[in-house]
C-alpha positions as CSV (number, residue, x, y, z in Angstrom):
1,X,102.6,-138.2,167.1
2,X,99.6,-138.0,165.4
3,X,98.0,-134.5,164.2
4,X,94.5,-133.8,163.7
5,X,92.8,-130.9,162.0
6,X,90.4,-128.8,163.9
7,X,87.2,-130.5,162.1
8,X,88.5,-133.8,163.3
9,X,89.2,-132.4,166.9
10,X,85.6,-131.4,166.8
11,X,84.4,-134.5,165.4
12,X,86.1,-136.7,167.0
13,X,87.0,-135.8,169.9
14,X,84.2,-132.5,171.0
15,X,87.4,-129.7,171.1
16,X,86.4,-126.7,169.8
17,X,89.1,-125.2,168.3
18,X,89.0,-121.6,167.5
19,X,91.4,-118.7,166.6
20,X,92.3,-116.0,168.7
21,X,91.7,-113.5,166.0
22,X,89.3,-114.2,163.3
23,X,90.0,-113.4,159.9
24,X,88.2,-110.2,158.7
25,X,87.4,-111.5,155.2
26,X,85.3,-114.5,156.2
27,X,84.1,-113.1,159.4
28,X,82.9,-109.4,160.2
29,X,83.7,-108.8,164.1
30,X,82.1,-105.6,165.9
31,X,83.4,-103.4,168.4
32,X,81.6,-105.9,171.3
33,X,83.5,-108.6,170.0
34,X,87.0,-106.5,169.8
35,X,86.2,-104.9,173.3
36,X,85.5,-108.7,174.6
37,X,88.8,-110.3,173.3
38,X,90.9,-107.2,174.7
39,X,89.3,-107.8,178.0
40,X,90.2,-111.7,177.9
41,X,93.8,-111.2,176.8
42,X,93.8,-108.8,180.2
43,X,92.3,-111.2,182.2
44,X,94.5,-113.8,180.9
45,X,98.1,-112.2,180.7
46,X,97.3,-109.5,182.9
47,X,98.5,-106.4,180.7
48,X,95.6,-104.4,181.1
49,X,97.5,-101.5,179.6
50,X,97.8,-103.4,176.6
51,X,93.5,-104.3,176.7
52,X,93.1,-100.5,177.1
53,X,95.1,-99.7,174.7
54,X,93.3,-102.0,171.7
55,X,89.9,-100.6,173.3
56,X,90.7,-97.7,173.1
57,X,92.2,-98.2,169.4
58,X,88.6,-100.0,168.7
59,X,86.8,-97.1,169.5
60,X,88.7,-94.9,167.6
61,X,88.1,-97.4,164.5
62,X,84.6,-97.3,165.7
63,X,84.0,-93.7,164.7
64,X,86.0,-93.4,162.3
65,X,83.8,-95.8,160.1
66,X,80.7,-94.6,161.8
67,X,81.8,-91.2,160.3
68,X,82.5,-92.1,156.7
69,X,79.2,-94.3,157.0
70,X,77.3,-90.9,157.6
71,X,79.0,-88.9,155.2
72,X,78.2,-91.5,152.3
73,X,74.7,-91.4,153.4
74,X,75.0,-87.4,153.4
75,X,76.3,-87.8,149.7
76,X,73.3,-89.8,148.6
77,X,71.2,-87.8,149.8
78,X,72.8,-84.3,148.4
79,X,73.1,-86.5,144.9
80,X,69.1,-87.2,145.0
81,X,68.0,-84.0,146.1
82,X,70.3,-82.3,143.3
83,X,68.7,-84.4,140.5
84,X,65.3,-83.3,141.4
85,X,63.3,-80.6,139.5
86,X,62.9,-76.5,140.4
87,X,59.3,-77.7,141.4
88,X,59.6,-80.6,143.5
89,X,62.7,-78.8,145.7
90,X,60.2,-75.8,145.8
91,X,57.2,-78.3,147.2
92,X,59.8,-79.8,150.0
93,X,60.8,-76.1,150.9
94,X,64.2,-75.9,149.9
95,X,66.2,-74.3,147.5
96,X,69.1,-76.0,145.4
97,X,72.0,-74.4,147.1
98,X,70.6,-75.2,150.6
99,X,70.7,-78.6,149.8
100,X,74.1,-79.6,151.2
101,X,73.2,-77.6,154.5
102,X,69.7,-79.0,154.9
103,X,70.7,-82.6,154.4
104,X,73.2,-81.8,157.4
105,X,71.6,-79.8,159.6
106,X,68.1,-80.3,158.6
107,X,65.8,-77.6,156.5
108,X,65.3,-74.6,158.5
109,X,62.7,-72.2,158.2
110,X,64.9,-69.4,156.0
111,X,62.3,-67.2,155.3
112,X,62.2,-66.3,159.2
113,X,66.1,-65.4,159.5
C-alpha cells in the first residue's frame, strides 16, 4: 500500500485534502467559519444538538473577546487622556476624574446637571 502526503494528493492526483479543524496558531478562524463547520457536522451526522451547542459555545467566545477587545481600547484611551496636561483636558471639556466615565459613556455636558 502506498501512502501519499496531502501535497502529493494535491499534486498528483487534484485531492484536496483538508482538516476538519484548523489549527489556531497557523490559521485564525472567525465565528462564520466556526458557525459554518457546526452546521456541516449537523448536516453530516445529524446531531443538531451537538451544532447548537458549539454555536452557541462560539457566540459566547464571540463576546467574550469582543468584550476584552473594548475594554483594552477603554484602557488606552483612559491611559492617553490621563497623561495629558490641566490645559489640554480643560480645551476637550473634561476634567481628570471624568476621564474613566467619559471614555465610557461619552463627555456629557456636566455643567448642566
Amino acid at each position: 500500500m502506498e501512502m501519499h502526503t496531502r501535497e502529493s494528493l494535491r499534486r498528483i492526483h487534484g485531492i484536496q485534502i483538508r482538516p476538519l479543524l484548523v489549527n489556531a496558531k497557523t490559521s485564525r478562524l472567525n465565528y462564520i467559519d466556526y458557525t459554518a463547520m457546526a452546521v456541516k457536522l449537523r448536516d453530516r451526522y445529524g446531531c443538531s444538538a451537538l451544532a447548537a451547542g458549539v454555536m452557541k459555545f462560539v457566540s459566547v467566545l464571540d463576546s467574550l473577546t469582543a468584550s476584552f477587545r473594548n475594554e483594552l481600547r477603554y484602557r488606552a484611551a483612559e491611559r492617553s487622556l490621563m497623561q495629558m496636561c490641566e490645559y489640554q483636558l480643560e480645551d476637550i471639556g473634561v476634567q481628570r476624574d471624568q476621564i474613566p466615565d467619559a471614555v465610557r459613556h461619552g463627555r456629557q455636558d456636566y455643567d448642566l446637571m
